[in-house]
PALOVEX-865971 format. One line per 2 residues: number of its first residue (from 1); their letters; for each residue y negated, x, z of C-alpha. Coordinates in Angstrom, 1 decimal. Each point is the difference from the previous one (the first is absolute). Layout:
BEGIN
NUM = a = Y:X:Z ~ ...
# end
This chain:
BEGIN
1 = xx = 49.3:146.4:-24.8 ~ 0.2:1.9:3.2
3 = xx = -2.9:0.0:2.2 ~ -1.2:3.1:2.0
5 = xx = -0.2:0.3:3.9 ~ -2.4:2.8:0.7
7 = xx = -1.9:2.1:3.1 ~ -3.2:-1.7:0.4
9 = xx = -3.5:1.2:0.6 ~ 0.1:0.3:3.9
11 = xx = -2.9:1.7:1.3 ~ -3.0:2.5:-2.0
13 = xx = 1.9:3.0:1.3 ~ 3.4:-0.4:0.0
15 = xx = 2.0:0.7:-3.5 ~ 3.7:0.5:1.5
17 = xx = 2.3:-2.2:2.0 ~ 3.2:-0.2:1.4
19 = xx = 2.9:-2.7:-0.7 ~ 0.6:-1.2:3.4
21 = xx = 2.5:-2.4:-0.5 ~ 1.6:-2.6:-3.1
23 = xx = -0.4:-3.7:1.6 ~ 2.6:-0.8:-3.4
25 = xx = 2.6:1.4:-2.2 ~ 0.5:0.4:-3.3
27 = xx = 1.3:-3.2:-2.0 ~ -1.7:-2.1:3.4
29 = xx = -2.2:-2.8:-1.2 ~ -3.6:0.0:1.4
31 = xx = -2.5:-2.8:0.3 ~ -3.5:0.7:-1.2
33 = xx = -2.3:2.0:2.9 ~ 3.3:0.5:2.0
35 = xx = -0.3:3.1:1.7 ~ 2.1:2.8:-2.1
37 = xx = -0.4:3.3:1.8 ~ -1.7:1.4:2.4
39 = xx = -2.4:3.1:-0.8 ~ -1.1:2.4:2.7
41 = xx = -2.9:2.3:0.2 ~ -1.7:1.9:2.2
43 = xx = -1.8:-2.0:1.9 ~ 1.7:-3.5:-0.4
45 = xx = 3.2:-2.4:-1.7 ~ -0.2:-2.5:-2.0
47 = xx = 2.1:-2.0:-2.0 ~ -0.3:-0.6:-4.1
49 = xx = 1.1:-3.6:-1.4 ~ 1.6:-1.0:-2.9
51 = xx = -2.7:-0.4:-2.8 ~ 2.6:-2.9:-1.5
53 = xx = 3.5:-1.8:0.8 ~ 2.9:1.5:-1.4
55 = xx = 2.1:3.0:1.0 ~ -0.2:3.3:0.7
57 = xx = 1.6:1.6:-3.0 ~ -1.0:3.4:1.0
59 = xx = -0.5:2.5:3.3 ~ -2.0:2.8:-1.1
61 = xx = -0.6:1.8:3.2 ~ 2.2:-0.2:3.1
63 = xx = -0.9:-0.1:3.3 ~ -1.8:2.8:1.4
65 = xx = -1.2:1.6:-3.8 ~ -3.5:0.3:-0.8
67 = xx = -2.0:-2.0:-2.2 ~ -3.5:0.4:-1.6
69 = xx = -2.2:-3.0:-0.1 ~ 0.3:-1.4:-3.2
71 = xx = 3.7:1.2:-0.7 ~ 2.8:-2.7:-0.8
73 = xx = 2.1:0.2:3.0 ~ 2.3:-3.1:-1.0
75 = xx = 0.6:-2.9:-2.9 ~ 0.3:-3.4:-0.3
77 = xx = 1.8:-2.5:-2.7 ~ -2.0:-2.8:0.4
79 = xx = 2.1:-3.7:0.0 ~ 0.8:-3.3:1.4
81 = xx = 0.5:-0.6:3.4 ~ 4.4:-0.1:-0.4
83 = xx = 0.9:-3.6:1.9 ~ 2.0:2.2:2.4
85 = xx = -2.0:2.8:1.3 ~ -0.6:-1.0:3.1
87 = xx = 3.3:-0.1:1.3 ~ 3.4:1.6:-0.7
89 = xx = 2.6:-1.9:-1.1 ~ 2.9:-1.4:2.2
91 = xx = 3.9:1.4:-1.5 ~ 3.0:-0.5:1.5
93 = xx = 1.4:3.1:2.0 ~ 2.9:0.1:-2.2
95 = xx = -2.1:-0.3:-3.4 ~ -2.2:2.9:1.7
97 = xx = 3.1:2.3:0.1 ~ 1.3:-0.6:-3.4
99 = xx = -3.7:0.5:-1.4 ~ -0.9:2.9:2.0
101 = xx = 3.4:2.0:-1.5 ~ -1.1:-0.3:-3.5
103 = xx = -3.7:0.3:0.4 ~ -2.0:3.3:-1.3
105 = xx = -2.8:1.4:1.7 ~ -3.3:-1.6:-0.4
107 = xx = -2.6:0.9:-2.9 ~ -3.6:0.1:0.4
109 = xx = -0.3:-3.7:-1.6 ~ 2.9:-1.8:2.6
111 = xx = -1.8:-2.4:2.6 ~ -0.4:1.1:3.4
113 = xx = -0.3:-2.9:2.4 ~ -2.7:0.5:2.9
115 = xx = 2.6:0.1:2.9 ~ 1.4:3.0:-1.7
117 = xx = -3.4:1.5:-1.4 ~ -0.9:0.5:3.9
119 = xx = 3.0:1.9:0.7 ~ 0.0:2.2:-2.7
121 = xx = -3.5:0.8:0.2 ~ 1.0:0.9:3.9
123 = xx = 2.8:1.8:-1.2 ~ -1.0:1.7:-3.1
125 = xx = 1.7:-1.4:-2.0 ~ -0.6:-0.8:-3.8
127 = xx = 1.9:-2.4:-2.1 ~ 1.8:2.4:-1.7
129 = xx = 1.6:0.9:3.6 ~ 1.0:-3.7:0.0
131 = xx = 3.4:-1.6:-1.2 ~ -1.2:-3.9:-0.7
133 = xx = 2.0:-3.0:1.1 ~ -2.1:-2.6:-0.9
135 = xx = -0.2:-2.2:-2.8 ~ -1.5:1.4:-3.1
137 = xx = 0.3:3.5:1.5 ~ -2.3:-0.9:2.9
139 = xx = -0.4:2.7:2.8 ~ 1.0:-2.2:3.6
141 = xx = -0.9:0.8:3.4 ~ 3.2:1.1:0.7
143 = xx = 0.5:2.2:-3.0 ~ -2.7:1.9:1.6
145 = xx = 1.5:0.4:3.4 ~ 3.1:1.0:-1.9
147 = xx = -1.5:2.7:-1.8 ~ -1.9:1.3:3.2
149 = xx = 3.1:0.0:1.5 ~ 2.0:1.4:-2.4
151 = xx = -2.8:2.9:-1.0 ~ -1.1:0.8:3.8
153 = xx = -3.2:0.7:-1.7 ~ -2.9:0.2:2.3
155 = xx = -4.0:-1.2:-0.8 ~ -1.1:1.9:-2.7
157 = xx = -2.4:3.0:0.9 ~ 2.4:0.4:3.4
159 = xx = 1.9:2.9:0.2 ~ 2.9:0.1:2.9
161 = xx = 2.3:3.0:1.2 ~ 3.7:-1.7:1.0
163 = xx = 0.4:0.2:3.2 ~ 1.3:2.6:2.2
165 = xx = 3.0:-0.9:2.4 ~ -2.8:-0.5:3.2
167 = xx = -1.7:-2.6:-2.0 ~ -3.2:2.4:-0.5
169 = xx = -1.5:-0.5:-3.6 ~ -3.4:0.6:-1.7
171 = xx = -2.0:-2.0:-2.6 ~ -2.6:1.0:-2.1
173 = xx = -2.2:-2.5:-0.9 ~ -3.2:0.7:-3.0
175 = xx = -3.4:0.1:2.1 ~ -1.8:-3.4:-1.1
177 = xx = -3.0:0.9:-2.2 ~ -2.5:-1.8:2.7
179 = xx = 1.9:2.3:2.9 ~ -0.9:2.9:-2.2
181 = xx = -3.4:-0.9:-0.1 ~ -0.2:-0.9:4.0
183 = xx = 1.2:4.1:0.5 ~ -2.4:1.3:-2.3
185 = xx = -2.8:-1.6:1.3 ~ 0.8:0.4:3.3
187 = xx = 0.6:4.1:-0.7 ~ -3.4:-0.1:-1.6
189 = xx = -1.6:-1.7:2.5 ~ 1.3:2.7:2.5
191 = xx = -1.0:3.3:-2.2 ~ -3.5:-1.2:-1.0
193 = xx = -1.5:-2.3:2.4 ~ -0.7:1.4:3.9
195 = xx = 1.6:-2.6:1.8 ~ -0.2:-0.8:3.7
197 = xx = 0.8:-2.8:2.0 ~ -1.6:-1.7:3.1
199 = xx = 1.2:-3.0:2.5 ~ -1.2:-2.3:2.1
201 = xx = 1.6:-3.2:1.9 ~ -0.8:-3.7:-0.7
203 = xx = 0.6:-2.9:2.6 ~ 1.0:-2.6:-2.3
205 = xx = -0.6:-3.0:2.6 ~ -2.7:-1.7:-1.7
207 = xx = 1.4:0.1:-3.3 ~ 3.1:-1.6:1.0
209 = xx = -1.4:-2.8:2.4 ~ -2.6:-1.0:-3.1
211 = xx = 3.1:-0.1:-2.0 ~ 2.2:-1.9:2.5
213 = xx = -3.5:-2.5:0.3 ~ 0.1:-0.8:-3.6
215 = xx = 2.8:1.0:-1.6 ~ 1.2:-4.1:-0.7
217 = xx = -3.4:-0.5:-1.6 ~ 0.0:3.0:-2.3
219 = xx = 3.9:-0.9:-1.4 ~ -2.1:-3.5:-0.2
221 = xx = -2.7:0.6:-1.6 ~ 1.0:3.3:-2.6
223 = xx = 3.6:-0.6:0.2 ~ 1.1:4.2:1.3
225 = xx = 0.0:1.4:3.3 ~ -2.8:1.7:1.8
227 = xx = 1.3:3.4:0.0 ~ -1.3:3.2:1.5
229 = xx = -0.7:1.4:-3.5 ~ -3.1:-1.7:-0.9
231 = xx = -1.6:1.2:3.5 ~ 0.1:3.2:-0.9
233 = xx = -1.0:-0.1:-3.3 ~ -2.9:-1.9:1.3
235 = xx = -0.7:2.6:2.4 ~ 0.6:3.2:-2.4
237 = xx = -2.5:-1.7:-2.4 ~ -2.6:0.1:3.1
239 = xx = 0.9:3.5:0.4 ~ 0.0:1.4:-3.5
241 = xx = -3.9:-1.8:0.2 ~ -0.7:1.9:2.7
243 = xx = 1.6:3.6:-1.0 ~ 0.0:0.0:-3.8
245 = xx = 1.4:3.6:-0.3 ~ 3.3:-1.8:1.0
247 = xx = -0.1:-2.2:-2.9 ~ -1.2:2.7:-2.7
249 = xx = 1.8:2.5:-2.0 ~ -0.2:3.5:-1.6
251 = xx = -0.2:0.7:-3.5 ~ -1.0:2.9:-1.1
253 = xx = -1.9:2.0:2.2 ~ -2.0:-3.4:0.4
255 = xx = 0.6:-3.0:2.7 ~ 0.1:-2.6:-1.5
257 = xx = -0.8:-3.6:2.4 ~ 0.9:-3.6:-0.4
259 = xx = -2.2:-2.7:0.7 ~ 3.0:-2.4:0.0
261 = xx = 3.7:0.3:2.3 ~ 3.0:-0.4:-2.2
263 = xx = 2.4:0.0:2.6 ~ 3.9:0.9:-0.5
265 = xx = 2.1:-1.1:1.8 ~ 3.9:1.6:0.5
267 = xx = 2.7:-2.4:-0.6 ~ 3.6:0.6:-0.8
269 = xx = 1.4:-0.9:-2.9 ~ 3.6:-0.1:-2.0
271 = xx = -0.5:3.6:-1.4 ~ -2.0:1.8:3.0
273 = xx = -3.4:-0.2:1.8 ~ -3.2:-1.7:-2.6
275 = xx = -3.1:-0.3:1.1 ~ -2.0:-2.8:-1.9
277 = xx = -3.6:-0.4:0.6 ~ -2.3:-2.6:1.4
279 = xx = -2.7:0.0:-2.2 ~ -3.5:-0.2:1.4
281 = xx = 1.2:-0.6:3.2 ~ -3.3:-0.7:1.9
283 = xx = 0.3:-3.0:-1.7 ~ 2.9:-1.7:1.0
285 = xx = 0.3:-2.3:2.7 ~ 3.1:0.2:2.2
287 = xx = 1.7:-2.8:-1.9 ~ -0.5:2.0:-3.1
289 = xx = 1.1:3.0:1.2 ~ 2.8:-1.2:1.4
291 = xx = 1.3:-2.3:-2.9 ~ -0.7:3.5:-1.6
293 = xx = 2.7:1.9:1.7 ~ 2.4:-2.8:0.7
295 = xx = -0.1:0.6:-3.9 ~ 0.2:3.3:-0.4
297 = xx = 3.4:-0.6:2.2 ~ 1.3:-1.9:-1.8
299 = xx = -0.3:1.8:-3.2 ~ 0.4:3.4:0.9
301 = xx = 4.1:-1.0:1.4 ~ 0.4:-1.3:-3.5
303 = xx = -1.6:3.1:-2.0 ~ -3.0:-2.4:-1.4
305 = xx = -2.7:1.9:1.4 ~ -2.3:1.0:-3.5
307 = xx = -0.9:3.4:-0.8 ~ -3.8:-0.8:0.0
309 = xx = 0.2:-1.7:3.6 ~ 1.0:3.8:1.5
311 = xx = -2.9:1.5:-1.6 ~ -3.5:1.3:1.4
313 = xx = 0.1:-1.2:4.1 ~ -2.4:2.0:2.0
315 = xx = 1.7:0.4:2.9 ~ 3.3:-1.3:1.2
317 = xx = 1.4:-1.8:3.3 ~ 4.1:0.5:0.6
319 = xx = 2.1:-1.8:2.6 ~ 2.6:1.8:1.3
321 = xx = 0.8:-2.3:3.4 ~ 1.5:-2.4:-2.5
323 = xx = 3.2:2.7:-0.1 ~ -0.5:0.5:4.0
325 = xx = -2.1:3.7:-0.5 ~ -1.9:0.0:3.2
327 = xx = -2.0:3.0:-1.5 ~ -0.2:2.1:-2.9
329 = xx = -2.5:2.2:-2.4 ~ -0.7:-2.1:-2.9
331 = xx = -1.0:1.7:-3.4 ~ -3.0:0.2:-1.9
333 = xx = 1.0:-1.9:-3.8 ~ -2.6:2.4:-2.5
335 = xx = -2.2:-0.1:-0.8 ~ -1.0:-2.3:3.5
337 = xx = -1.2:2.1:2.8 ~ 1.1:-2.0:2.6
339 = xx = 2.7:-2.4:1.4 ~ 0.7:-2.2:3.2
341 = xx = 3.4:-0.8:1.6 ~ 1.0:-2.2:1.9
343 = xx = 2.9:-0.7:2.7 ~ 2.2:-2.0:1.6
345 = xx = -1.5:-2.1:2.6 ~ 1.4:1.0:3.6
347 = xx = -0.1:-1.3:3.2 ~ -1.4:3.3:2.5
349 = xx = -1.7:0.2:3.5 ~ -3.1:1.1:-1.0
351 = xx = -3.6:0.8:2.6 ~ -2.4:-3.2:-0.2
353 = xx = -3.3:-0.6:2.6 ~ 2.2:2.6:1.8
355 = xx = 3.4:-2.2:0.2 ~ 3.0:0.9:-1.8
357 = xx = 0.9:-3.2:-2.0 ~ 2.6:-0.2:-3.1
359 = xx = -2.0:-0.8:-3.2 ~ 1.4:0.0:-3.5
361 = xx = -1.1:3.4:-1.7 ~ 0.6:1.7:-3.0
363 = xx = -0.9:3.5:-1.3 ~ -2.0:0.6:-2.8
365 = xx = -0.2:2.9:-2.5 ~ -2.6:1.4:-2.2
367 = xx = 1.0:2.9:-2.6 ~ -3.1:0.8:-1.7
369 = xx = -1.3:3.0:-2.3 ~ -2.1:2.5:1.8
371 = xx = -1.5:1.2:-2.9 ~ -2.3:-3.2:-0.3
373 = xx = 0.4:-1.7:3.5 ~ -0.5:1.5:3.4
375 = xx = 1.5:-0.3:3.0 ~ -2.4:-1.6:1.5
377 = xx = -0.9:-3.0:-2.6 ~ 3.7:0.3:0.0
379 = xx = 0.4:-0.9:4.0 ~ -2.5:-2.2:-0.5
381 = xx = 1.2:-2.0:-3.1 ~ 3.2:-0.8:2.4
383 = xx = -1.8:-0.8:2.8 ~ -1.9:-2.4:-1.2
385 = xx = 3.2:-1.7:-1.5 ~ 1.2:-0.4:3.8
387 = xx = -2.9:-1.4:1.0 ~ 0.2:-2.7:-2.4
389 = xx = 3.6:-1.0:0.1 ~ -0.6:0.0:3.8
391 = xx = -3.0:-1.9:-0.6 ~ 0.8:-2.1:-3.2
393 = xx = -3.1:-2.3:0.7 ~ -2.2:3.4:-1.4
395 = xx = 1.4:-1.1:-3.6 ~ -1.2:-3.2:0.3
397 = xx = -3.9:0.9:1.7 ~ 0.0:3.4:-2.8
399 = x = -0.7:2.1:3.4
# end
């Protein structure tokens, strides 16, 4: 009896996703909780595994489709482990040839070795695209190359015009449901929210010589790096104490305020920029937070960031001197009012006790919503982040 592999519950208000891409083929055998597909929303990816070994009999939906949550997007003929699934079995060239000129396409039930799985899921390719060489009608590695070859077939959901004589093409690729997502909010967040931005300069100087002092006994000690990061999340969790209109939010015609500082913070990931949250931030120590976003990293490049861990921050902290921006606007993610970002650290004369020295500065940005913060709890919110990563001892004393 076949067993169904369907959308799962992913978050309380989300009821559609998109297929983002088959990890397996049809006739592959799967082991149980081996990631099958990967499912994309609009906020995050993740991946569904197998709910039991055996093989994928059916492919329902095809990448790129729409799914509800609940609905059967593939099946699965549960079975034994076959002794050679692992590995596709050695012929002779010559034996190849003479099998490959009598062989018949494959059928949905023929075995599709893993070699060959990956490049017909990177091709497009389903078994019944295949011609199988292998014994017992067993789709090879090299089958699949042939048939890519043979079919010039790009990745499915890719749409290429040939080539002009100059070389000059175009390809349209389907907008990623999370990139979707990212413009829409980022239009709304321009047509209802009054948005301005201010700046200010940071000497990072102290912050780098107390990391330089004890960088070997942090790695020692919490096993990550000292980064930058958990500075200023320190010091925007001061700062949010002190100004609270930065950390609150409309709703309704009422302003709503936290007394706790779930901080997102901007990382990029496999399908586009997520922003996961540091739950009650002001709680953390820098360990914590740093172990944290080391994490978030991590998980984020491989699409294993959750749903629920993208939900509800109260304000949000974005790095763009990780890509080399020396200055930018950042944008207010609704319904946040406010958002800091940071720069790349650069080496400038600047005026000190009336010398020019060099010092390692870099420019901050805050875009917040004039509708509930003004410009001047605004000025001072980033102000008073300078004067603590300039001064990081302030974190420590609470001054």
């Amino acid at each position: 009896m076949s067993v169904q592999i369907t959308v799962p519950t992913v978050g309380e208000s989300i009821s559609e996703v998109f297929i983002g891409q088959w990890h397996v083929a049809e006739g592959q055998w799967v082991e149980i909780d081996q990631d099958v597909v990967a499912l994309e929303t609009d906020k995050a990816t993740f991946d569904v595994p197998a709910p039991q070994s055996g093989f994928i009999t059916k492919i329902l939906k095809g990448d790129g489709e729409e799914a509800s949550v609940g609905e059967v997007i593939a099946e699965l003929d549960p079975a034994e482990k076959p002794a050679d699934a692992d590995s596709p079995a050695e012929q002779a060239p010559a034996e190849q040839t003479a099998v490959a000129t009598s062989a018949e396409p494959a059928s949905a039930a023929s075995t599709v070795m893993p070699a060959a799985a990956r490049v017909m899921a990177e091709q497009g390719l389903g078994p019944q695209d295949v011609t199988p060489t292998g014994p017992g009608g067993r789709i090879l590695k090299e089958d699949a190359l042939r048939a890519s070859q043979q079919s010039g077939q790009s990745q499915q959901g890719r749409l290429q015009q040939p080539a002009a004589e100059n070389g000059r093409m175009e390809e349209a690729v389907p907008m990623s449901r999370i990139r979707q997502r990212i413009a829409e909010r980022l239009v709304d967040a321009q047509q209802t929210a009054a948005l301005l931005t201010t700046f200010n300069e940071i000497d990072m100087s102290a912050v780098k010589e107390a990391r330089a002092k004890y960088r070997d006994a942090f790695i020692a000690k919490y096993d990550v790096k000292l980064g930058f990061m958990s500075f200023f999340v320190k010091a925007t969790v001061a700062a949010l104490n002190e100004y609270p209109q930065v950390n609150a939010e409309i709703r309704d015609k009422q302003i709503v305020y936290h007394n706790y500082f779930d901080i997102g913070i901007a990382v990029g990931g496999g399908k586009g920029l997520v922003v996961p949250v540091l739950r009650n931030a002001e709680r953390l120590s820098f360990a914590e937070i740093e172990l944290a976003i080391n994490d978030f990293g991590r998980r984020a490049a491989e699409n294993k960031i959750g749903v629920e861990e993208l939900q509800g921050g109260t304000f949000t902290i974005t790095n763009g001197g990780v890509y080399g921006s020396l200055l930018s606007t950042p944008i207010v993610n609704p319904p946040q009012s406010g958002v800091l970002g940071m720069h790349g650290i650069i080496d400038r004369p600047v005026a000190v006790n009336g010398e020019v020295v060099i010092r390692p500065m870099m420019y901050v940005a805050l875009t917040y919503d004039h509708r509930i913060i003004d410009g001047r709890e605004a000025v001072s919110f980033l102000k008073r982040i300078k004067e603590t990563i300039e001064d990081p001892a302030r974190l420590i004393l609470e001054v």
